[in-house]
N, C-alpha and C positions, 0 to 999 in steps of 0.2 A: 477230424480236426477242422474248425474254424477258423478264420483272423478277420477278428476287427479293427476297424477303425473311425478313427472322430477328431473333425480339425475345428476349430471357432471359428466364426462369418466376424469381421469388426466394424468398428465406425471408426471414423476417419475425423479428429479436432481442426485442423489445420493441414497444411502443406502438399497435399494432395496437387498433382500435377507435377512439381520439382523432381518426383521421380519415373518422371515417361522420358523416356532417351529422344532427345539428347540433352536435356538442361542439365540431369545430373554431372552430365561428362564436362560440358563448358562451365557451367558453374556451381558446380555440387546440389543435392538436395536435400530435402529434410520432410521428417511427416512426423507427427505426434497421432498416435491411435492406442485404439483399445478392442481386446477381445470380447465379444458379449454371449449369453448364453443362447447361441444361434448357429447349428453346427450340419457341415457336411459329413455323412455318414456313407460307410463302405462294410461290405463284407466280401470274403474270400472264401471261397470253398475248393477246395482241390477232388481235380475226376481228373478217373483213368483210364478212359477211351479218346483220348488226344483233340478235346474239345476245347475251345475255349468260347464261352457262352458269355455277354456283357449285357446286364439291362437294369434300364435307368427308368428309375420313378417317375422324372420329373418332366421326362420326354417322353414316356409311355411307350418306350422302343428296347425293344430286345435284339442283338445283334451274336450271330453266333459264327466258328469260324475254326477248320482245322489247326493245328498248328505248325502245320506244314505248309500254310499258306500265309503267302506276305499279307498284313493288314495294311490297308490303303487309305489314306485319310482322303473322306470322300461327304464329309457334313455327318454321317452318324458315329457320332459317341468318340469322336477324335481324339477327345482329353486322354479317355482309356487308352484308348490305342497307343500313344504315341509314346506312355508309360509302358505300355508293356514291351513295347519295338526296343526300347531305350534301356531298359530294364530286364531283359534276359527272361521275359515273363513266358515265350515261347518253348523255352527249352525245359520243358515239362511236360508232364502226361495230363496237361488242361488244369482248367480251373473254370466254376462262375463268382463272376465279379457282379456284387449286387448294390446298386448305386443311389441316395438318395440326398439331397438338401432341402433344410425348412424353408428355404428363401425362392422363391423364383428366380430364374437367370433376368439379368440384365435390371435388379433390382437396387444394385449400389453397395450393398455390402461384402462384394467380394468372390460373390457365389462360386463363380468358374474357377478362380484360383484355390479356390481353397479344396475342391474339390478334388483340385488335381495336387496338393500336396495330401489329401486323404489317399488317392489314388496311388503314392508313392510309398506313401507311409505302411499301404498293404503288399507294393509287392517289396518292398526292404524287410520288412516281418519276413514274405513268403519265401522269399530268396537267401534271409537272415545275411544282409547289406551291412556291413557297418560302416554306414554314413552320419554322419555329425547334423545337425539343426542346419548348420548355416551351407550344408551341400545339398539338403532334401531341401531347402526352400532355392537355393540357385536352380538346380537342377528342374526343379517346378516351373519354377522360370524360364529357364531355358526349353524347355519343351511348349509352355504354349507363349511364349513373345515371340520366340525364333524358328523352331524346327515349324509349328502352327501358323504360325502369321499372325496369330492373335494380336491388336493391339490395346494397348497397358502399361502401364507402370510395375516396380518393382515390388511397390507397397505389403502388398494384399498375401503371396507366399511367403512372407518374412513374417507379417504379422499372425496368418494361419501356423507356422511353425513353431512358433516362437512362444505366442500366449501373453496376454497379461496386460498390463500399460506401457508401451514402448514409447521411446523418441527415434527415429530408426534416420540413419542419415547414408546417404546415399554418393559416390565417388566415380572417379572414372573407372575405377576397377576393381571395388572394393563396397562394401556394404558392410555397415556398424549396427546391431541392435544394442540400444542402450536399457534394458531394463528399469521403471522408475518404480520407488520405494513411495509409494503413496500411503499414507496412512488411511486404516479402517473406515475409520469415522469422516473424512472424506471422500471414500470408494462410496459408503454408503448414503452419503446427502447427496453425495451426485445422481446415485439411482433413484431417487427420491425424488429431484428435481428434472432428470431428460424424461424427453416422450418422445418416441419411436413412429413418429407418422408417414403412412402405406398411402403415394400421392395417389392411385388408380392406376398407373403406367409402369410398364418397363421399357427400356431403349438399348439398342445396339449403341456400344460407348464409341466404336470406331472411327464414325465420321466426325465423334467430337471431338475427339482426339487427334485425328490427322488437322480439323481445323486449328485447333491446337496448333499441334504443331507448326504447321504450317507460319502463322500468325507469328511464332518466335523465330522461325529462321526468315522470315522476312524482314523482324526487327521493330513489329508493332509495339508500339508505345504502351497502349493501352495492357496487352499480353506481357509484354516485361515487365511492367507494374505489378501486374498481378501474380507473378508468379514469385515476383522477389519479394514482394508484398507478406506470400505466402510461408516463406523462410524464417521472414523476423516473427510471425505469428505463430508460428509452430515451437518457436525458442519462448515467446511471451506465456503462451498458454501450456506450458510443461513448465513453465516456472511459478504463474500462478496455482495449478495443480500442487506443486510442490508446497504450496504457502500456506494452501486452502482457503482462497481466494475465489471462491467460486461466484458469486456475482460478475467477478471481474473477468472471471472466464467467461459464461454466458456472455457480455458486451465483446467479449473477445473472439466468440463464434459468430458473433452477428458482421463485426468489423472483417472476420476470414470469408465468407458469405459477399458481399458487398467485393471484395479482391476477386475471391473466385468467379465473380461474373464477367469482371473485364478481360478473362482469358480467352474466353470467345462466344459468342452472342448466340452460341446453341448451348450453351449449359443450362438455361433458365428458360421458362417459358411465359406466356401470361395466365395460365392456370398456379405455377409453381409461384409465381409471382402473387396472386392474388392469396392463394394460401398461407405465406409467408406473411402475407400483410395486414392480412386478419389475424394470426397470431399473434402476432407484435400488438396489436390491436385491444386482443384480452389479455395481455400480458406479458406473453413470452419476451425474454429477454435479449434472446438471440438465436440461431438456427443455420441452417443449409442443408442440401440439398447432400446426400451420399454420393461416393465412387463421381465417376467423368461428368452426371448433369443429365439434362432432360427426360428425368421421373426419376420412380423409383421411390426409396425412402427419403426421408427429411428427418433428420434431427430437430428438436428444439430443445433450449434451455429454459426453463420457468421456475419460480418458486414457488414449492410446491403447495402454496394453500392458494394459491392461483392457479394450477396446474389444471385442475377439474373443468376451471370456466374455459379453457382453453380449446382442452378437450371435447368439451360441449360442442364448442364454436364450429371447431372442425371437423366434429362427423356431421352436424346439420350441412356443411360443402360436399358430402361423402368422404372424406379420407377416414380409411383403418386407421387407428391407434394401437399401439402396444407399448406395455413394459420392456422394460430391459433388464437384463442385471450385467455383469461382468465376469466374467471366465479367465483364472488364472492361468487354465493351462492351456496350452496350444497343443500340437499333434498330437496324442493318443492311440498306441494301439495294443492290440494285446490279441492270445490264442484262447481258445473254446476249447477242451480234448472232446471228443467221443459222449464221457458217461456225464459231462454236466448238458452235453445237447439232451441225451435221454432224460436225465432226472428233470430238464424243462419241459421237455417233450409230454414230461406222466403228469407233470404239475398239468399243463394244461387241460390235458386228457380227464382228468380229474374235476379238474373246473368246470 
């Protein structure tokens, strides 16, 4: 017996930052995002020589480990561990957990969280957990912001759990997903219209984040703006979504962009900057930067018989482009028995 699992990587419209603690708790937060089809991937194998074996595609690191011995968060492969410690994933005759995401860490789409609601979602299969969406996304949560130390917002497990076009609003002790009813023929121009551009970098979101923070509990002008800023934008841009109003979304990313910089002068760079401004340049209508800032992916908004010169413009800078589409569903998992592994097994055999 197998268990899979598969959670979506998202983008982020608006609101990002309202939910890094403590804004949400002083003055609530809000994010408007979408699932895309960008997903972290898990497998679970159950053995019965009391092993537990973890390895990750993406770190090129295999970690193996009795299960009679405590797991130590020590920098390898934390996320897993601290699911399984958390998760009852010891008190078994072993298991290999085999770990991968399309996206690079630290690339703005959410990579690590979503990984580790994939990582929950295998051992609640394996354990047969019955936990609800909104306790495998807290719980996500809770293992890498708090037991981890990781720093982040709440965004990113709500929206990996969840799936779909959310407005997700954020309290002192409480979390709302609000699922939006967007119509087809707007999910579809939208995909028509974003391009998904790979700036060359990834970054550790940490130090932007504490400058973040920081900046708000000291009560900088410029960081308050932009965070409340970020509030009314995430309510404007789910509402034009809802109208299908998309020109006025695009101007609407571009205005969330221009906010999200005054949160702290490490989100942006003068290569991100320059990028951006050659876009706007052949076209684009609006854009930003994914997850906390400095690198990583960049949305833009364009129309799409503009979209091409765009794209041009930007791989002569070297940035990757890519498509996008949208992924309705969030977490994902399901069992493998025995005779469909063999009848795969002979197919390929065969091949």
């Amino acid at each position: 017996m197998l268990i899979r699992a598969k959670a979506p990587l998202r983008v982020s419209f608006a609101g990002g930052g309202t939910d890094v603690p403590p804004f949400p708790q002083a003055e609530g937060g809000c994010v408007l995002s979408a699932t895309i089809n960008k997903y972290a991937f898990g497998s679970l194998c159950p053995r019965d020589n009391g092993q537990i074996r973890i390895e990750s595609l993406d770190f090129g690191l295999t970690v193996e480990y009795d299960i009679q011995t405590e797991l130590v968060y020590d920098g390898k492969l934390d996320l897993a561990k601290a699911a399984i410690r958390n998760l009852g994933g010891q008190s078994c005759e072993g298991f290999d957990l085999f770990l991968h995401t399309e996206v690079p860490p630290g690339s703005g789409l959410g990579s690590s969280s979503t990984l580790m609601v994939a990582v929950v979602g295998l051992l609640k299969e394996f354990k047969r957990l019955a936990l609800t969406n909104y306790e495998i996304a807290k719980l996500a949560y809770t293992l890498e912001r708090k037991e981890l130390g990781i720093k982040g917002g709440l965004q990113d497990q709500y929206a990996a759990t969840f799936g779909g076009f959310n407005f997700i609003e954020f309290f002192d002790s409480r979390v709302i997903v609000n699922p939006l009813r967007i119509s087809q023929d707007t999910i579809n121009e939208l995909e028509h219209n974003l391009l998904l551009c790979f700036t060359g970098g990834t970054r550790l979101s940490g130090s932007i984040i504490d400058d973040q923070t920081n900046r708000y509990q000291d009560g900088n002008e410029d960081t308050l703006s932009g965070l409340r800023s970020q509030k009314q934008l995430a309510v404007e841009m789910k509402n034009a979504l809802l109208q299908a109003r998309l020109d006025y979304f695009g101007d609407l990313l571009n205005t969330a962009w221009e906010f999200k910089k005054k949160m702290s002068p490490k989100i942006s760079t003068s290569g991100i900057d320059e990028l951006y401004d050659e876009a706007r340049k052949a076209g684009a209508l609006g854009g930003k930067i994914m997850g906390a800032g400095g690198g990583g992916f960049m949305l833009l908004y364009c129309r799409f018989e503009r979209k091409h010169q765009i794209a041009e413009r930007l791989k002569q800078m070297g940035a990757v482009l890519s498509e996008i589409a949208f992924e309705n569903h969030g977490l994902q998992t399901w069992r493998v028995d025995g005779s469909q592994l063999a009848l795969t097994g002979a197919g390929v055999m065969q091949a």
